[in-house]
C-alpha positions as CSV (number, residue, x, y, z in Angstrom):
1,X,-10.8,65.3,-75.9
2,X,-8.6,63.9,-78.9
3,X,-6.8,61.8,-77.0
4,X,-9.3,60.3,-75.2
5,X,-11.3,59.9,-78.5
6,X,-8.4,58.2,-79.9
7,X,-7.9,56.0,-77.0
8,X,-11.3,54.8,-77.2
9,X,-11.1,54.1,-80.7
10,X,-7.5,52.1,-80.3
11,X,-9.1,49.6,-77.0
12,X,-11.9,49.2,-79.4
13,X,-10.4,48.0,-82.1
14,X,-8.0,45.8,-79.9
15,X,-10.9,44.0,-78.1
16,X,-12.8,43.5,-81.3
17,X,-9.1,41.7,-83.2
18,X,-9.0,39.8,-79.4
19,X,-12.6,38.6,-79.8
20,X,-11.9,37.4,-83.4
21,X,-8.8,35.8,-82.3
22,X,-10.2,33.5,-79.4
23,X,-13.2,32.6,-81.9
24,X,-10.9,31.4,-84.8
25,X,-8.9,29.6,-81.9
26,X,-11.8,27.9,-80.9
27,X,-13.2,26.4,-84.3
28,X,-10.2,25.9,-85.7
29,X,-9.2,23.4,-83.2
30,X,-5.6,21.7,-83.5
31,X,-5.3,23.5,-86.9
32,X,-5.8,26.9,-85.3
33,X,-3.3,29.5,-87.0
34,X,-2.6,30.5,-82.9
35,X,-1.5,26.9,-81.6
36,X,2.9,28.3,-81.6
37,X,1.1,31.5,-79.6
38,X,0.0,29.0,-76.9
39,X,2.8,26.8,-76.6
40,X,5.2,30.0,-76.2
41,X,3.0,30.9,-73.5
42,X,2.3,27.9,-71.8
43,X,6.2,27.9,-71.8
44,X,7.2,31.5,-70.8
45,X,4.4,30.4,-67.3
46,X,5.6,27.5,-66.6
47,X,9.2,28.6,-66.4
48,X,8.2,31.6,-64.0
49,X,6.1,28.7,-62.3
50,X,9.5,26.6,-62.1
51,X,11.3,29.0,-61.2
52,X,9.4,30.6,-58.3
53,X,9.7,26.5,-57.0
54,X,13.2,26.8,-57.5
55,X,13.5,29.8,-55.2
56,X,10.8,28.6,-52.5
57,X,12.2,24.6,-51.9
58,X,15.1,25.5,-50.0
59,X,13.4,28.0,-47.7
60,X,10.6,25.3,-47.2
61,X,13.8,22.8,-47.2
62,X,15.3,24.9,-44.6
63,X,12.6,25.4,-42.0
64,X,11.6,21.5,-42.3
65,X,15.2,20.6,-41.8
66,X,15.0,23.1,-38.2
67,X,12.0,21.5,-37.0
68,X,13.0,17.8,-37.2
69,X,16.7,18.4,-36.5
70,X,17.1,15.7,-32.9
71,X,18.4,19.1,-31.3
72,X,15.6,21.1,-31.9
73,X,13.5,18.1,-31.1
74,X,15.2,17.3,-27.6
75,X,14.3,21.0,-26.6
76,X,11.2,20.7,-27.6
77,X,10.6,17.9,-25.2
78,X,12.4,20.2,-22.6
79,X,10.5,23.3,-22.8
80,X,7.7,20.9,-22.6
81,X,8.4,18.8,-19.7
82,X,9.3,22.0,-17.7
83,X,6.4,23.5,-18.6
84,X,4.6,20.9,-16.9
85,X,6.5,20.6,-14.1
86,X,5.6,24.9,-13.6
87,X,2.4,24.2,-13.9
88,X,2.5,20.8,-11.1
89,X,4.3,23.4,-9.1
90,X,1.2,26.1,-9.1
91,X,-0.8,23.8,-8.3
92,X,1.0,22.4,-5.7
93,X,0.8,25.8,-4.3
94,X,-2.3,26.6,-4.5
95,X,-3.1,23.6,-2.2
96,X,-0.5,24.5,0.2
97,X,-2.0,27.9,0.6
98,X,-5.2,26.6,1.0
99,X,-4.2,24.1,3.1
100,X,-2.6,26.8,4.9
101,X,-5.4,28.7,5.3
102,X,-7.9,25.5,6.4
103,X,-4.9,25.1,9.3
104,X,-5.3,28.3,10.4
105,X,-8.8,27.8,11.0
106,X,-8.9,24.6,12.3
107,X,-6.0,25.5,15.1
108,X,-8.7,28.8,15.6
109,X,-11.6,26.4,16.6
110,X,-9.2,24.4,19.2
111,X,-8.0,27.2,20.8
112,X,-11.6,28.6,21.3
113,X,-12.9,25.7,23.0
114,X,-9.0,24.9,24.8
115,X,-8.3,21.6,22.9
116,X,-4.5,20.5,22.6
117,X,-4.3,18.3,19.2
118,X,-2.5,17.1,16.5
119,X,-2.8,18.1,13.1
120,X,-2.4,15.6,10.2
121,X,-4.4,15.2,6.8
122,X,-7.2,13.0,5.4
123,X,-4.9,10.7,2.5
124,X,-7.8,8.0,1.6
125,X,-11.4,7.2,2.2
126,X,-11.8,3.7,3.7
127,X,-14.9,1.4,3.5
128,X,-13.5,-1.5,5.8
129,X,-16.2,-4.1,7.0
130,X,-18.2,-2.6,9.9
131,X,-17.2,0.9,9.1
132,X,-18.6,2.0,5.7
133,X,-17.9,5.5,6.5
134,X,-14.4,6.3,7.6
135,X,-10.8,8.1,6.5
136,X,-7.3,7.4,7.0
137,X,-4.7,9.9,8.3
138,X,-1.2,10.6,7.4
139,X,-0.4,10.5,11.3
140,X,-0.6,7.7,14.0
141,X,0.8,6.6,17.3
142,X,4.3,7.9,16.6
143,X,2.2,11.6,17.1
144,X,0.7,11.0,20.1
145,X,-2.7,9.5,18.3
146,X,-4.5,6.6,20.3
147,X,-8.1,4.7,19.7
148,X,-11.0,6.5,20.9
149,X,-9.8,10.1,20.3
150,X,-12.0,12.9,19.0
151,X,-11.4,13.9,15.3
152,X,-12.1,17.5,14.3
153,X,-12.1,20.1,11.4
154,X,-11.9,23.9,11.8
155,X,-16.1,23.5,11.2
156,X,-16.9,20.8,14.2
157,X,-16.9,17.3,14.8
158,X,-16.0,14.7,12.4
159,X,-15.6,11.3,14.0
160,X,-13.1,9.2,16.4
161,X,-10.3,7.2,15.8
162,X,-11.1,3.7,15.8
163,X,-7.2,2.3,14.8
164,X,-3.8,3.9,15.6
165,X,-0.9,2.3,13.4
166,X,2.8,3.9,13.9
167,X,2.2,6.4,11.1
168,X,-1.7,6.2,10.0
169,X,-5.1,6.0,11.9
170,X,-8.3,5.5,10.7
171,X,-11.3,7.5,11.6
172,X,-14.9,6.7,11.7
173,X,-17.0,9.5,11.0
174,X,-19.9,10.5,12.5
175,X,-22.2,9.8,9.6
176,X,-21.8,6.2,9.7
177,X,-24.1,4.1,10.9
178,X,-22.1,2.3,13.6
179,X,-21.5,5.7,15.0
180,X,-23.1,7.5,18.1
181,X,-22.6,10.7,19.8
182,X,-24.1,12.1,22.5
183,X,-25.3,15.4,21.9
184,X,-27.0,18.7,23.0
185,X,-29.2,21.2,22.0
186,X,-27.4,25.1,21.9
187,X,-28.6,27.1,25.0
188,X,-29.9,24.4,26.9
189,X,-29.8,21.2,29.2
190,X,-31.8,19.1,26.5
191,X,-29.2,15.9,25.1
192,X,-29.6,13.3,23.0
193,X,-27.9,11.2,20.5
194,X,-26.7,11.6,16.8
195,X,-26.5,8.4,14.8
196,X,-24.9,8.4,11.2
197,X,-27.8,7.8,8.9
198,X,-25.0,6.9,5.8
199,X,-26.2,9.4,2.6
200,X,-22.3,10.1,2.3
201,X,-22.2,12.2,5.4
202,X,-25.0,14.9,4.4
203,X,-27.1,14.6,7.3
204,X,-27.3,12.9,10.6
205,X,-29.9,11.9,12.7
206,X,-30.3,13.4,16.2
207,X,-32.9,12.0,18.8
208,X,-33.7,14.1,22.2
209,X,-34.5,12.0,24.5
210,X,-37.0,14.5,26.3
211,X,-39.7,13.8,23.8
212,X,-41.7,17.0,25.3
213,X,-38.6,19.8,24.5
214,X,-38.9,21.9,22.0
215,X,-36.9,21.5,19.1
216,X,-37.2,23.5,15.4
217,X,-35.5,23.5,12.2
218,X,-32.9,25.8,12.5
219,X,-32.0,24.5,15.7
220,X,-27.6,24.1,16.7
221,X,-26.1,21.0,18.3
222,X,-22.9,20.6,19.7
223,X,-21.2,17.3,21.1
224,X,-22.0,16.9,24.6
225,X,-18.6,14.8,25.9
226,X,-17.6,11.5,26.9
227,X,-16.1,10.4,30.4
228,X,-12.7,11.7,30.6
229,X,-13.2,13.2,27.1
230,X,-13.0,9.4,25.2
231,X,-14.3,9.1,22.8
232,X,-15.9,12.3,22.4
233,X,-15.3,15.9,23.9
234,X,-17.9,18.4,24.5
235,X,-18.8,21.4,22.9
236,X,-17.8,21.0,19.1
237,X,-20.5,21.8,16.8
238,X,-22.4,19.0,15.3
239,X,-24.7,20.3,13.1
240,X,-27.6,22.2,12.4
241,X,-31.0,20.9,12.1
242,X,-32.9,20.9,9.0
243,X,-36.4,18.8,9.9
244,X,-38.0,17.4,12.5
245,X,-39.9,13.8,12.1
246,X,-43.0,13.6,13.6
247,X,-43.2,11.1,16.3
248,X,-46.6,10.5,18.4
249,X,-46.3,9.0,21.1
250,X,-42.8,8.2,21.1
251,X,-40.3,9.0,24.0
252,X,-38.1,10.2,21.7
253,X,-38.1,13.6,19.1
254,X,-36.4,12.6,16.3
255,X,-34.7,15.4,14.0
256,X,-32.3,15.5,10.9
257,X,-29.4,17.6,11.0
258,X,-26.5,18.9,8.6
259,X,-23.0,17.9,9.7
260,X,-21.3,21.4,10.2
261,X,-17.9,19.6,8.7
262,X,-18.2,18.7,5.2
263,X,-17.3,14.9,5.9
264,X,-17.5,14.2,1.6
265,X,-14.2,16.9,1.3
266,X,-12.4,16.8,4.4
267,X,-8.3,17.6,4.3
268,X,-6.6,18.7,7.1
269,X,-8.0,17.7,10.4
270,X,-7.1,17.4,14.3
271,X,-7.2,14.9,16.7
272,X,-8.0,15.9,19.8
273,X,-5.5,14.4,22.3
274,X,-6.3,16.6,25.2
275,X,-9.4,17.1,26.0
276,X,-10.5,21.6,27.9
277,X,-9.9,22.0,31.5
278,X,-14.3,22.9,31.0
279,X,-16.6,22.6,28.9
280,X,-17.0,25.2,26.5
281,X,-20.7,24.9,25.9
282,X,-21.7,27.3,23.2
283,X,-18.5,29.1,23.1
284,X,-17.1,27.3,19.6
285,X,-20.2,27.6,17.9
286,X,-19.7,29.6,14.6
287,X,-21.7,33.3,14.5
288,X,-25.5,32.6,13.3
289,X,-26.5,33.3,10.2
290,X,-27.0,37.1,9.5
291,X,-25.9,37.9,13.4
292,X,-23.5,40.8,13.2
């Protein structure tokens, strides 16, 4: 209890000669008894200050000197640019496994409905006068590919080729307007003909000639064939329809369909340069919707 008495008493009388100190300080201004105290301490800091510089520049040297030495620089640049070049290879992978995989499918769809073609891939869009709606392929008559084949996709029908160079062809696709195809109605006789309609290949426009058959949204087409299979062989699906116009007393029906191939993202296609022994009919048709 002494001690801590005493202890007390000692802080107290410490703060009270500290108090007194800082107030004489203060009014006494430049003639303040205390101005050597300050100066010895503004002078014992500022060495400590100086000298923790001293100690800290040539670390801080050191490290700066690292970063910007050409060396160090040069492998930056290296780590960099083969960074980038990992990453242009992943991607490039990933497109050749799914271009792998839309191959597979596509060769799946010929073989169902017994058509011998040649695969190539879509490398440009092409808006040449006449055709506002086409692609180019990376394959021509070197391949075997000649005007007025059928051009496919593993989902159906995507146009013919209207000009065959050595190495490239050009395709006009079935939602252009210059196009026509006959078609038919899945399960039965009815045909008709699907015009592009332009709105970048998202529908097409079928009209049955039989103005009294029955036709429904929901309804499948499929391609109905050319002579000899030019330009167009039968049974690839077309699309399925999404509205029916009404038309009284016309001696057409007229319908609107979605193109089963995507035609705004098409890749890897296959031109059809011999056409089935038959016709497949229905046979290439995908499953419907929720059939099991």
């Amino acid at each position: 209890m002494r001690d801590t008495h005493r202890a007390r008493l000692i802080l107290g009388t410490l703060l009270a000669i500290a108090l007194i100190a800082l107030t004489v300080d203060r009014r006494a201004g430049d003639g303040s008894p205390f101005v050597p105290v300050r100066a010895a301490g503004a002078w014992l800091f500022g060495s400590v200050e100086g000298a923790a510089g001293v100690v800290s520049r040539p670390v801080t040297g050191f490290v700066q000197a690292v970063v910007t030495a050409p060396g160090v620089q040069d492998e930056i640049k290296r780590l960099r640019a083969e960074n980038a070049r990992l990453r242009t290879g992943l991607i490039a992978s990933r497109l050749d496994a799914d271009r792998s995989a839309e191959l597979k499918r596509m060769l799946g769809t010929a073989g169902r409905g017994g058509y011998t073609v040649v695969t190539g891939n879509v490398i440009a869009r092409r808006g040449n006068p006449g055709f506002e709606e086409a692609v180019q392929l990376d394959i021509g008559t070197d391949d075997g590919v000649r005007p007025e084949m059928t051009v496919m996709n593993a989902d159906g029908l995507v146009g013919r080729v209207v000009q065959a160079g050595a190495r490239t062809s050009t395709v006009l696709l079935i939602s252009d307007r210059a196009s026509a195809t006959g078609a038919r109605l899945e399960g039965g006789q009815e045909i008709g003909v699907v015009n592009g309609v332009g709105e970048n290949g998202r529908l097409v426009q079928f009209k049955l000639l039989d103005a009294t058959a029955p036709m429904a949204p929901g309804g499948r087409i499929v391609s109905f064939g050319s002579q000899h299979g030019r330009p167009y062989v039968p049974g690839l699906p077309v699309g399925v329809i999404e509205r029916v116009e009404a038309t009284p007393g016309e001696l057409t029906r007229v319908a609107f369909a979605r193109p089963y191939a995507d035609l705004t993202a098409l890749d890897v296609v296959g031109v059809v340069v011999r056409g089935p022994g038959r016709d497949p009919r229905d046979a290439v048709l995908p499953p419907k919707e929720g059939a099991r």
